[in-house]
N, CA, C and O atoms as CSV, one atom per row, in Angstrom:
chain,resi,resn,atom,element,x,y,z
A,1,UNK,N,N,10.074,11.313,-3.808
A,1,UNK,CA,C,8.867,12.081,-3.663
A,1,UNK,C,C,7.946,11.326,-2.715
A,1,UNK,O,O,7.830,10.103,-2.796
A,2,UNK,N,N,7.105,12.263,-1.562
A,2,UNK,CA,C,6.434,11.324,-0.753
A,2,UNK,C,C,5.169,11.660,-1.053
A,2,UNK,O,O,5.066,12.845,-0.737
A,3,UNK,N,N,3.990,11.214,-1.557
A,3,UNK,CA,C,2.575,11.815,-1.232
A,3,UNK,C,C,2.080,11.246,-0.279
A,3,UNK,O,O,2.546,10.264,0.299
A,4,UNK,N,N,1.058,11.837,-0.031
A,4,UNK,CA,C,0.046,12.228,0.761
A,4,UNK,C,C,-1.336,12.485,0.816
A,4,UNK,O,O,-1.640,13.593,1.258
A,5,UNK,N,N,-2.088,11.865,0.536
A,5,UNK,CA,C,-3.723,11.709,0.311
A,5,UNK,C,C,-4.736,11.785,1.870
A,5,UNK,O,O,-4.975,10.670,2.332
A,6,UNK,N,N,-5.075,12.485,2.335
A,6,UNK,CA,C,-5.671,12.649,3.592
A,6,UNK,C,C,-7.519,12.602,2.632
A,6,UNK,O,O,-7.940,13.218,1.653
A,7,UNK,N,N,-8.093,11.652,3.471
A,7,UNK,CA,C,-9.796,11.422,3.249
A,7,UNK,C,C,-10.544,11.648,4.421
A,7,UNK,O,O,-9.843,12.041,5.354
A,8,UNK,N,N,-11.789,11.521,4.683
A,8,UNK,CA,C,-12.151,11.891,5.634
A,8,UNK,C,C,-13.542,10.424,5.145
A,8,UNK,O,O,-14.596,10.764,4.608
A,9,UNK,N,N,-13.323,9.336,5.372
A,9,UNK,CA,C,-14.500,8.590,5.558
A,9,UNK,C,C,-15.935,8.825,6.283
A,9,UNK,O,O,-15.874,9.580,7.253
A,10,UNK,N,N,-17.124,8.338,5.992
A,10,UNK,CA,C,-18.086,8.410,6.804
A,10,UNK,C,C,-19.067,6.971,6.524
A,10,UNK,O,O,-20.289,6.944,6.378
A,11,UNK,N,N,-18.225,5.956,6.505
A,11,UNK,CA,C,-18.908,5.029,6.082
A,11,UNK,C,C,-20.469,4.752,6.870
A,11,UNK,O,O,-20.916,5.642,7.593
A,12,UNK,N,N,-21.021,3.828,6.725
A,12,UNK,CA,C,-22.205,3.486,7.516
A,12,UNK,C,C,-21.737,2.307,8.220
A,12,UNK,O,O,-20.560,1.957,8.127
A,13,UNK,N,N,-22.727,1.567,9.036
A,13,UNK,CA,C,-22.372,0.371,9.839
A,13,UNK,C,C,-21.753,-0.510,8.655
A,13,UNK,O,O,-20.556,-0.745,8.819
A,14,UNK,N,N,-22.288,-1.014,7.564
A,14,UNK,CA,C,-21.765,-2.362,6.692
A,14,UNK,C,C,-20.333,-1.766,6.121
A,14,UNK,O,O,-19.284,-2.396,5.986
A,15,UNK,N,N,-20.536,-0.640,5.881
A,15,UNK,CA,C,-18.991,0.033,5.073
A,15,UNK,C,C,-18.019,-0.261,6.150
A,15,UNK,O,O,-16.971,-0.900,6.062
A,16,UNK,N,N,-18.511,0.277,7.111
A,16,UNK,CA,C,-17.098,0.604,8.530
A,16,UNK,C,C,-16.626,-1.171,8.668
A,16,UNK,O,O,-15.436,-1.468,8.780
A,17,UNK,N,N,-17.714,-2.231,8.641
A,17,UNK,CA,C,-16.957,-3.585,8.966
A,17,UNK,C,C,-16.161,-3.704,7.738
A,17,UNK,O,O,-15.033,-4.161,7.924
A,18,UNK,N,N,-16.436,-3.439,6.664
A,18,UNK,CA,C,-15.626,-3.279,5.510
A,18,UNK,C,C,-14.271,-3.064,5.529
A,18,UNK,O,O,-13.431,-3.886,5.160
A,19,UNK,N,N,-14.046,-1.937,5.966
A,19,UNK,CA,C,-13.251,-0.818,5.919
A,19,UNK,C,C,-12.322,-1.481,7.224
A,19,UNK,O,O,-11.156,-1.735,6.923
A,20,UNK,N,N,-12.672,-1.733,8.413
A,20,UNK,CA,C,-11.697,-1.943,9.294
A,20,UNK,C,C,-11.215,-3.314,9.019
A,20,UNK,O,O,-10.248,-3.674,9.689
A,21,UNK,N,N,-11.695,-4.131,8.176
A,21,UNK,CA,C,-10.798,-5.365,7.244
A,21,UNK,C,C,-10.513,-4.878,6.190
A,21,UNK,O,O,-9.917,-5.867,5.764
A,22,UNK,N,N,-10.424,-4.062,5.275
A,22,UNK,CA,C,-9.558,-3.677,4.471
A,22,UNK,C,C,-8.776,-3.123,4.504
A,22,UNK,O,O,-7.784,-3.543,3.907
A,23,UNK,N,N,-8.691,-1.754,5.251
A,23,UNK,CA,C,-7.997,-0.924,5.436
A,23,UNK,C,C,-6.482,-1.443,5.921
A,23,UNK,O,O,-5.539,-0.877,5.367
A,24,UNK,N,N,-6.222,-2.305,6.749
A,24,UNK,CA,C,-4.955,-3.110,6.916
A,24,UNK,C,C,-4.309,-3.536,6.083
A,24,UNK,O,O,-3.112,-3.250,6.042
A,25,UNK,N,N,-4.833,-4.278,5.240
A,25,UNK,CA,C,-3.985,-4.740,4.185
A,25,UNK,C,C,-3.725,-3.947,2.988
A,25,UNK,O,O,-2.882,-4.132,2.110
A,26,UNK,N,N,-4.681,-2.948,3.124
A,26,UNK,CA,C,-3.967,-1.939,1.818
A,26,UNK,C,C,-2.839,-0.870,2.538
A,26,UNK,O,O,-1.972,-0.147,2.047
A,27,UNK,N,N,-3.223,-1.094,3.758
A,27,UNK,CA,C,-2.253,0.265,4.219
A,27,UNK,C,C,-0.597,-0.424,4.163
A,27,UNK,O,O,0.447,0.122,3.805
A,28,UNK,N,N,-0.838,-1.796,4.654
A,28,UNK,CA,C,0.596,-2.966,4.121
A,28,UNK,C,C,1.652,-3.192,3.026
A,28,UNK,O,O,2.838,-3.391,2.764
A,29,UNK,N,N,-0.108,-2.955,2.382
A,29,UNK,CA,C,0.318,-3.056,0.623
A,29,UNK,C,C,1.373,-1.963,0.103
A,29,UNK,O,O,2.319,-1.919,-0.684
A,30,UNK,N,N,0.618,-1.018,1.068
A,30,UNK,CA,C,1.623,0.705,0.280
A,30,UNK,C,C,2.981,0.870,0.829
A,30,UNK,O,O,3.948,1.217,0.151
A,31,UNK,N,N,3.017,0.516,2.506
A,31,UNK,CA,C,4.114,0.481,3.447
A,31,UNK,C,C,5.310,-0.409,2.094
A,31,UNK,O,O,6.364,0.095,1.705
A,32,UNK,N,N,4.889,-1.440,1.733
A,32,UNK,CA,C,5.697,-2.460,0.914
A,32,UNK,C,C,6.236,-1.811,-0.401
A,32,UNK,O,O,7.368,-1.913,-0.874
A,33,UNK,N,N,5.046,-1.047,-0.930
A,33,UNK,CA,C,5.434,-0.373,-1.937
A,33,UNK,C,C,6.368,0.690,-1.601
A,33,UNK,O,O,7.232,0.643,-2.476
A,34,UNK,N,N,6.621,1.561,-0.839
A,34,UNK,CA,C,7.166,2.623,-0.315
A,34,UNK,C,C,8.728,1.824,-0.108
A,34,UNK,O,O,9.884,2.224,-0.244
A,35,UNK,N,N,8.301,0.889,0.171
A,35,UNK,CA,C,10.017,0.478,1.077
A,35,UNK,C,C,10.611,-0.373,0.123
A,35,UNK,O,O,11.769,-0.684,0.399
A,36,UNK,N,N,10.092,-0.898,-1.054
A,36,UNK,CA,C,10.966,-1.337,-2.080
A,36,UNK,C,C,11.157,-0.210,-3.028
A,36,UNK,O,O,12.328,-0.134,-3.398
A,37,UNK,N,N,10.427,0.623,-3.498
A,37,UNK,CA,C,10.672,1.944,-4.357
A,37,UNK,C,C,11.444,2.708,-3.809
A,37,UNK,O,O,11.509,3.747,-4.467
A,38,UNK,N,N,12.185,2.737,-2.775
A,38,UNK,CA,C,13.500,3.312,-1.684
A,38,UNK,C,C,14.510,2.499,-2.187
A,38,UNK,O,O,15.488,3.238,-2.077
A,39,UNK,N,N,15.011,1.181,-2.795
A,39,UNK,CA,C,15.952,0.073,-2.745
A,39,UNK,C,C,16.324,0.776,-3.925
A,39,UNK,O,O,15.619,1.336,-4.763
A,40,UNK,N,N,17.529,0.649,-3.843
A,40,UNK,CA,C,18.903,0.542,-4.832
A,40,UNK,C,C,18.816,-0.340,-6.399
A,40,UNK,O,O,18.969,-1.559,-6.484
A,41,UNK,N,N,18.583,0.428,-7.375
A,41,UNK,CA,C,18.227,-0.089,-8.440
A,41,UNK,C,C,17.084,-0.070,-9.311
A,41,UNK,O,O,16.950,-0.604,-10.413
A,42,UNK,N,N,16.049,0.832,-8.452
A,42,UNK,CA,C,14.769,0.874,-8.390
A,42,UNK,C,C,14.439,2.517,-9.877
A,42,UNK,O,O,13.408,2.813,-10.481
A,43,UNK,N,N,15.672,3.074,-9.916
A,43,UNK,CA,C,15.223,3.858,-10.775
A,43,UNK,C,C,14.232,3.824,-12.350
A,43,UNK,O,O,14.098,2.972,-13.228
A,44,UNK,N,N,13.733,5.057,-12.164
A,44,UNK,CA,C,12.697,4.477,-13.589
A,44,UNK,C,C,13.123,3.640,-14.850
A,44,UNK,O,O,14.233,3.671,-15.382
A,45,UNK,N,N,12.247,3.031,-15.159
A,45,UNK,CA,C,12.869,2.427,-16.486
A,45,UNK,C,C,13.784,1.092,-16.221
A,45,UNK,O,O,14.294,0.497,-17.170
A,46,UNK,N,N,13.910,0.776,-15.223
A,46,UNK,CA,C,14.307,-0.076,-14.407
A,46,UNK,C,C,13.853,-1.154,-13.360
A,46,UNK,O,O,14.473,-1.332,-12.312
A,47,UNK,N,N,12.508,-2.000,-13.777
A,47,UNK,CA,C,11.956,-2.489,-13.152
A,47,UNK,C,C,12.665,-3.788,-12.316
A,47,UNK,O,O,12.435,-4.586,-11.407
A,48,UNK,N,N,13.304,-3.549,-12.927
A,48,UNK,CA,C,14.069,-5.347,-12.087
A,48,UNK,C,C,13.803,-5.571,-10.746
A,48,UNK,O,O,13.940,-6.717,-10.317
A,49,UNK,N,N,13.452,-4.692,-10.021
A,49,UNK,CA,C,13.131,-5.145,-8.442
A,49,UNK,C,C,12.062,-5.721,-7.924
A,49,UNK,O,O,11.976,-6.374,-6.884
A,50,UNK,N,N,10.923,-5.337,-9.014
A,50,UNK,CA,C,9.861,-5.831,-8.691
A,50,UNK,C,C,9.079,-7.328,-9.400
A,50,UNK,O,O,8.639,-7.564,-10.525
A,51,UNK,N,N,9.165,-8.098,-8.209
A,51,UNK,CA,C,8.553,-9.587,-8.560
A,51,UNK,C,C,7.251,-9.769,-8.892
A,51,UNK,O,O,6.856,-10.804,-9.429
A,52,UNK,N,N,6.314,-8.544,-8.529
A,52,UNK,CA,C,4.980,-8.763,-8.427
A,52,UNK,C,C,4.136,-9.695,-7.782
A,52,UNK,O,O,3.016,-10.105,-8.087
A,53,UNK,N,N,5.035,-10.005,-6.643
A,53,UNK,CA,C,4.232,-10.925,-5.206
A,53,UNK,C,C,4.601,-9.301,-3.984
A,53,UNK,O,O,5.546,-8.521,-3.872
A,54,UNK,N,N,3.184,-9.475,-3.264
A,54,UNK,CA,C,3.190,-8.237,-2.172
A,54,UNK,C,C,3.416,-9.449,-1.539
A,54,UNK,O,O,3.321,-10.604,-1.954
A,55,UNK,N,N,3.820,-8.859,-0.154
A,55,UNK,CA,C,4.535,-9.713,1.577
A,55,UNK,C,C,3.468,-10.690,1.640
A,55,UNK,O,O,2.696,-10.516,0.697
A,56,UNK,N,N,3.186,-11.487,2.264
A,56,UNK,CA,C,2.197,-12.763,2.536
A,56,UNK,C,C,1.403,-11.422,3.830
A,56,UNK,O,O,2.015,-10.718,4.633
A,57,UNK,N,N,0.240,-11.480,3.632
A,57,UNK,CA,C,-0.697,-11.183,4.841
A,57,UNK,C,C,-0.358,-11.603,6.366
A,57,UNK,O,O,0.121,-12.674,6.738
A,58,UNK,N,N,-0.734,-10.472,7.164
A,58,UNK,CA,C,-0.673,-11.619,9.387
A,58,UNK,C,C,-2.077,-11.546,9.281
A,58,UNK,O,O,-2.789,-11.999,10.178
């Protein structure tokens, strides 16, 4: 199953510096999540794949 959440931000000046340093690393965070919840073994009830360390940050 793929979702899909579309937002429409309107931050202000302090939000937007916010936001363009956060927004990277959560968008990372999910890419990571997405591409191990694809791996072989991953079915429900079946956690074994997950270590609970996300990728190291660039």
């Amino acid at each position: 199953m793929k979702l899909v959440t579309q937002v429409k931000l309107v931050p202000d000046a302090v939000q937007a510096s916010v936001f363009e340093r956060t927004l990277p690393a959560v968008n990372e965070a999910a890419n990571w999540v997405s591409a191990v919840s694809s791996l072989p073994n991953t079915a429900r009830g079946n956690p074994t794949w997950c270590s609970g360390r996300l990728p190291p940050s660039s």
